[in-house]
Backbone as numpy.savetxt, mean C-alpha at the origin, in Angstrom:
# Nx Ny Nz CAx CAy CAz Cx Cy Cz
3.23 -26.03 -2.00 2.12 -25.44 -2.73 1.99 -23.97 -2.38
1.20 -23.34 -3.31 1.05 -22.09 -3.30 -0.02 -21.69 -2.01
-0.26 -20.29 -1.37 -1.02 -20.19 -0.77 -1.29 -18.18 -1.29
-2.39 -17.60 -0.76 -2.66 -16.49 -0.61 -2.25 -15.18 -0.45
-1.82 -14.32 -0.75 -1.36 -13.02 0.44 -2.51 -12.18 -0.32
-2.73 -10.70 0.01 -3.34 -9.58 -0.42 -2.04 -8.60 -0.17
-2.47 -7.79 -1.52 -1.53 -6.78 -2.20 -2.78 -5.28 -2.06
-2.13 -4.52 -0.56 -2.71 -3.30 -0.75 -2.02 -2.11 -1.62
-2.57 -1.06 -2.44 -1.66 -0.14 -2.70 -2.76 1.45 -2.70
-1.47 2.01 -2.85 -2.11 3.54 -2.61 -0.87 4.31 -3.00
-1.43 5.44 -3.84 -0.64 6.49 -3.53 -0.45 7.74 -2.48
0.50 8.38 -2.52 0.64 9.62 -1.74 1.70 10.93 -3.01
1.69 11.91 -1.99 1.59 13.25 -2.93 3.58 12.99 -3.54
3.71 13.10 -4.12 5.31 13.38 -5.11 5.90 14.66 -4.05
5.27 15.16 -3.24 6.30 16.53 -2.60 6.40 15.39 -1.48
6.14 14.84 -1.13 6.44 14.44 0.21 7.99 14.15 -0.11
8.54 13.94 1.20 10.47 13.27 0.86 10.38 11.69 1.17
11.56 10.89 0.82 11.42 9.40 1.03 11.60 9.16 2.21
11.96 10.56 3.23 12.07 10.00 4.34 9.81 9.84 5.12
9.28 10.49 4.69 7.85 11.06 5.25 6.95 9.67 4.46
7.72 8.98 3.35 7.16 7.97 2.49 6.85 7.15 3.75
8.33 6.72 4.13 9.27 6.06 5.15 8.54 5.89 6.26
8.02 6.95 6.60 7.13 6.81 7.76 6.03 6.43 7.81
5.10 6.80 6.78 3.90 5.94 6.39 3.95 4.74 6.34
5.08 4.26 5.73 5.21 2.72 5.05 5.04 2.30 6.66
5.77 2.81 7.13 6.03 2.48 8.76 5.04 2.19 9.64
3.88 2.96 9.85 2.61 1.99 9.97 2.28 1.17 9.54
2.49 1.10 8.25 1.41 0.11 7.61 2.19 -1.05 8.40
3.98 -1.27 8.19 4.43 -2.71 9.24 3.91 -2.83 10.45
3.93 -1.57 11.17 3.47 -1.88 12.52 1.77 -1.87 12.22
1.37 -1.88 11.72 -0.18 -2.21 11.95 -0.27 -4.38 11.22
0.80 -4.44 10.64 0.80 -5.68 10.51 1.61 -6.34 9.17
2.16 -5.25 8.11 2.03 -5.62 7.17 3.62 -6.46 6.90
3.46 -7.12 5.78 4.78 -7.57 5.84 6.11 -7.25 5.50
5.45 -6.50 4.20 6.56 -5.76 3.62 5.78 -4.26 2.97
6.30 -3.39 2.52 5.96 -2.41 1.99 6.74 -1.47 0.99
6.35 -1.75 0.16 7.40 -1.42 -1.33 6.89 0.37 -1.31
7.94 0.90 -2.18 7.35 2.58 -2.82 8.32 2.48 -3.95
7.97 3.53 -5.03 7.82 3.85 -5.56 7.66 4.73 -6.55
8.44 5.94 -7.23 7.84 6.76 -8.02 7.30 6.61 -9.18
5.99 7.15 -10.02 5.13 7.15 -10.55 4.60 7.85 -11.62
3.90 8.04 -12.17 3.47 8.94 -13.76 2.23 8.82 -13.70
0.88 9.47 -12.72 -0.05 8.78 -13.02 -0.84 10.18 -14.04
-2.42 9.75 -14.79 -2.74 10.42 -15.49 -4.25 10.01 -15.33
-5.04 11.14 -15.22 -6.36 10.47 -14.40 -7.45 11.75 -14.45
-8.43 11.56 -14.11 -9.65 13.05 -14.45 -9.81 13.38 -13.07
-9.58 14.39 -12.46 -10.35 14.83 -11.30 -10.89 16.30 -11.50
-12.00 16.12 -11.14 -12.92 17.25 -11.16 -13.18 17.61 -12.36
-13.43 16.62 -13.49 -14.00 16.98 -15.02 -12.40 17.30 -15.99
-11.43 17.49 -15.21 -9.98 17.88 -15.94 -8.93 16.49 -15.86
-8.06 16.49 -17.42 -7.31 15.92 -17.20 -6.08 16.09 -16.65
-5.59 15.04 -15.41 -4.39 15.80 -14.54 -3.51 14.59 -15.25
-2.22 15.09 -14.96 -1.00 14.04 -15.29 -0.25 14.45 -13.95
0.50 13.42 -13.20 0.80 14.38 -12.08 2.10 13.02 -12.09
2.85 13.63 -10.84 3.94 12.48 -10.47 3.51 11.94 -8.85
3.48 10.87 -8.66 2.84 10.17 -7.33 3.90 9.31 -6.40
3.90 8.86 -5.43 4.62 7.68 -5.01 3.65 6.65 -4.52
3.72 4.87 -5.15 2.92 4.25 -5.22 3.59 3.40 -3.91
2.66 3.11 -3.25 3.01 2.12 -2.20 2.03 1.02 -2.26
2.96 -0.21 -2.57 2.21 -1.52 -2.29 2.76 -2.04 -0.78
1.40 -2.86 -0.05 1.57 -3.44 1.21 1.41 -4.69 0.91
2.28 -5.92 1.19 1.85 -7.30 1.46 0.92 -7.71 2.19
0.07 -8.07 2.78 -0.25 -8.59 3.93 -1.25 -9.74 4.28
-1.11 -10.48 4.89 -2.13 -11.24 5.72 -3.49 -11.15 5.43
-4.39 -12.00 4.31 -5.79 -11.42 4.06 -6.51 -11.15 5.27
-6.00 -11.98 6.13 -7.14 -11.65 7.97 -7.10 -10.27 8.27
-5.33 -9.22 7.83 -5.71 -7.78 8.42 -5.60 -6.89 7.22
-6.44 -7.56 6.60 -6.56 -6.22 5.09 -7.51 -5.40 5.63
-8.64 -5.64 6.71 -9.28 -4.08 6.93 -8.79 -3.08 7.49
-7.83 -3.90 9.16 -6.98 -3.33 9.42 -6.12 -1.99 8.36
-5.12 -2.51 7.99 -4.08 -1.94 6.88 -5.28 -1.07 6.20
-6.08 -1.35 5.50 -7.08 -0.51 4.93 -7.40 1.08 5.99
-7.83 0.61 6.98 -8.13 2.02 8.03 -7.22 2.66 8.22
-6.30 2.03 8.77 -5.03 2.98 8.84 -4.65 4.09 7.45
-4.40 3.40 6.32 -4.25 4.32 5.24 -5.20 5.08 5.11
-6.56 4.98 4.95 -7.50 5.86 4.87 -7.63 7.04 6.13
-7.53 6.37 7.70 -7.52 7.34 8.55 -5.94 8.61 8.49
-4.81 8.17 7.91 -3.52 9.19 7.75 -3.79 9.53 6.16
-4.35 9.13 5.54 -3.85 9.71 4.17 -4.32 11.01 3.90
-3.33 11.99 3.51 -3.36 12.96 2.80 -4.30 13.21 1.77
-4.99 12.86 0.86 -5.28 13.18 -0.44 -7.24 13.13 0.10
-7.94 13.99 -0.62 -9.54 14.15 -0.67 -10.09 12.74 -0.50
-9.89 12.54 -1.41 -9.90 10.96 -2.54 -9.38 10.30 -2.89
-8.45 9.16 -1.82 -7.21 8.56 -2.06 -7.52 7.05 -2.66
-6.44 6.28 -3.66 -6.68 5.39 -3.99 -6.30 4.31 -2.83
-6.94 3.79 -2.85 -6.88 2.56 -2.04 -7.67 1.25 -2.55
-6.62 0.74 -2.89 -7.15 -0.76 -3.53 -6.53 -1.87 -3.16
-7.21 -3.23 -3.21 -6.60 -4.50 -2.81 -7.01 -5.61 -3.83
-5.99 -6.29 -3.60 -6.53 -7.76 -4.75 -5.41 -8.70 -4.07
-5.86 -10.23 -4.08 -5.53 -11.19 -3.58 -4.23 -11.70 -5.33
-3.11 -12.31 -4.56 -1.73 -12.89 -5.14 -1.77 -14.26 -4.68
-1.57 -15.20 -5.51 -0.85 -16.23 -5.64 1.07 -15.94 -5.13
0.84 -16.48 -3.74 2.54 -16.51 -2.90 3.07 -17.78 -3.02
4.12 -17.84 -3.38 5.67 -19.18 -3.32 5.20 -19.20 -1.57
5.28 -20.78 -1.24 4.81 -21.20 0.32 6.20 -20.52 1.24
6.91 -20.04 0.72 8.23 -19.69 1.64 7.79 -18.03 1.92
7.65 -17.48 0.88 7.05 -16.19 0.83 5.81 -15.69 1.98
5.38 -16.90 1.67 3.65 -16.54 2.78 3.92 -16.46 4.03
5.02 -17.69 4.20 5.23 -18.40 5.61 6.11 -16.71 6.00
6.29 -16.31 5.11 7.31 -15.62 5.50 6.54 -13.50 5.92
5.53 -13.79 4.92 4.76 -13.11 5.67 4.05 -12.95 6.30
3.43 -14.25 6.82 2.45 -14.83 7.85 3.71 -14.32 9.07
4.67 -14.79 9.12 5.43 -14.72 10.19 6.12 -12.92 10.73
5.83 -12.38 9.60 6.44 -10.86 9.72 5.53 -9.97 10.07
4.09 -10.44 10.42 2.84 -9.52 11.00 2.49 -10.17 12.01
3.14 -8.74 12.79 2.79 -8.99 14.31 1.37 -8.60 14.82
């Protein structure tokens, strides 16, 4: 049977390199997560009354619903941006998948 995970994501700035992505993502495992995908991006959005179109790199985090606040602080305490997105929503995981990220957060 199926069980739970939470899917964090966020962006960061398009100048960064994949190696500086790399390193971010890199907390987020060592703070617990299981896996951590990136991404390049097209996003298009209003800040400050203007429309921006910009290029982003999107990072989704797997993780463990017990350390989504965790994973949450961390991105918010390093992230770059004024006003960074940071969002979460709960996934339906294959039981091999879960087990498998239950087991990959240390």
């Amino acid at each position: 049977m199926a069980g739970q995970i939470t899917i964090i994501q966020t962006t960061l700035p398009v100048e960064w390199l994949e190696a500086e992505v790399g390193a971010f993502s890199q907390r987020l495992i060592d703070a617990g997560a299981g896996c951590v995908q990136h991404e390049r991006i097209r996003a298009t959005y209003r800040w400050k009354g203007e429309i921006q179109s910009a290029e982003e790199w999107r990072l989704q985090a797997k993780v463990q619903t017990s350390i989504v606040e965790t994973v949450v602080k961390i991105i918010a305490n390093n992230h770059p941006y004024e006003n960074p997105e940071i969002v979460w929503f709960s996934a339906n995981a294959e039981k091999k998948y879960l087990e498998w990220i239950e087991e990959s957060s240390v």
